[in-house]
Structure formats: structure tokens, C-alpha cells
C-alpha positions in Angstrom: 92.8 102.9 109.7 96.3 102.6 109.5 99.1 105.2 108.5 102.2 103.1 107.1 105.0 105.8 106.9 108.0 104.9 105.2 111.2 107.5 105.9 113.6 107.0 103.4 117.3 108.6 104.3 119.8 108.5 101.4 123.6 109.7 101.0 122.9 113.4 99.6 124.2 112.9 96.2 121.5 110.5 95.4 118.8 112.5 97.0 116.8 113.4 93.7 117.3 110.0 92.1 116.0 108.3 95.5 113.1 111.1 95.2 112.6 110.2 91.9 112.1 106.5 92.4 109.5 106.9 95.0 107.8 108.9 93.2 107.4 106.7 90.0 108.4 103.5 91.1 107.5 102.7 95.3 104.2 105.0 95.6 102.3 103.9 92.4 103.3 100.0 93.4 101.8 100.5 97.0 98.7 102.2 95.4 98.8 99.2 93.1 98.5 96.9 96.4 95.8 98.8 97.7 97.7 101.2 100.3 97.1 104.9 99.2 99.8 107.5 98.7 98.5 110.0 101.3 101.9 112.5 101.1 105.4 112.7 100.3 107.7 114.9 102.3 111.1 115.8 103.2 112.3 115.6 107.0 113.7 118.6 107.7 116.7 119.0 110.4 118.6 116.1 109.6 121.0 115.6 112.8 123.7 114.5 109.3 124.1 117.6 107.0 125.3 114.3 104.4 121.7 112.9 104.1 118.9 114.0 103.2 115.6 112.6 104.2 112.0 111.8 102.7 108.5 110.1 104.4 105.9 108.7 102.1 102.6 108.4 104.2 100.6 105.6 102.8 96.7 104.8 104.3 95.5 101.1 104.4 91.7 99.9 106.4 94.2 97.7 108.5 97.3 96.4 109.6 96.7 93.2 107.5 97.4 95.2 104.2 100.8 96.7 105.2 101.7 93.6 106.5 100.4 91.7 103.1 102.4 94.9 101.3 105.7 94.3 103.3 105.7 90.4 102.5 105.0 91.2 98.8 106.0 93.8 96.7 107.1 96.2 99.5 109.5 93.7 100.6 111.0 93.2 96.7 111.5 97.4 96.5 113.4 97.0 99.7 115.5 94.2 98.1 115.9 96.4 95.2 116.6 99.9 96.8 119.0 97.7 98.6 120.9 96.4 95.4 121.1 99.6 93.6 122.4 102.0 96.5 123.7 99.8 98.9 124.3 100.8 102.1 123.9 104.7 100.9 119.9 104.4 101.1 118.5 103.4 104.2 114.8 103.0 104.6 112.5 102.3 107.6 108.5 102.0 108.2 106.3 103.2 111.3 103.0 102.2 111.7 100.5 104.8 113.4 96.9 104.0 114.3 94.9 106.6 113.5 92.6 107.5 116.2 
């Protein structure tokens, strides 16, 4: 089993639309594709008192269905996140093996 974690760090003043969109829009896609929204959280103790911080924790069986989610429509909400907030939304995966 594989935890795909995605931390997403945004410019402050967009923190609850950001929240907002991963709640609606990226989590229910990447249940869509078969990866299941384990938890959303915010990181707390952001080194920049400007951003704020949130991981989404999604489970796949394997490595092949993040990588099949990244090529597909996880790479498209990356495009997008990209086009509406610029550089002021940053977002960044980890995979961790669960053992």
C-alpha cells in the first residue's frame, strides 16, 4: 500500500479558496481515479508566517496508481492550480510505503 501525500502551500490570502478546491475539486477527482482521500490537514509551523500549508493523504494498492493518477488527471489539476494562482500556490507529492 502506498500513501500519496500531496502538501499544498499557498500565498495566505488564498488559503480558504485553495482549501476549498481540494476539498471539492482535487480529493473527489483522485477518489474518482481510484486513490482514497485518507485525511486533509493543515501543516502547522510554517517556517513563512505568509503561507499557509495543507497535506491531503490519499491511499492507492501500488505505486502504479499514483503514477497512472499523476499522468492523468492529477497532472491536469496541477496544470490548472497552476493557471489560476500562479506562482502563489505551490504544490508537491511524497510517496510513503506503508510498512
Amino acid at each position: 500500500m502506498i500513501i500519496h501525500n500531496v502538501t499544498f502551500c499557498a500565498d495566505r490570502s488564498l488559503a480558504d479558496e485553495l482549501l476549498l478546491w481540494v476539498r471539492e475539486v482535487y480529493a473527489p477527482a483522485a477518489g474518482a481515479c481510484g486513490l482514497e482521500s485518507m485525511m486533509l490537514a493543515r501543516v502547522m509551523g510554517s517556517p513563512d508566517p505568509a503561507t499557509e500549508s495543507f497535506a491531503l493523504q490519499l491511499r492507492a494498492e501500488g505505486l502504479g496508481a499514483v503514477k497512472a493518477w499523476i499522468r492523468g488527471q492529477g497532472g491536469r489539476l496541477t496544470e490548472d492550480a497552476a493557471r489560476m494562482w500562479g506562482d502563489r500556490v505551490v504544490l508537491f507529492p511524497t510517496n510513503l510505503q506503508v510498512l
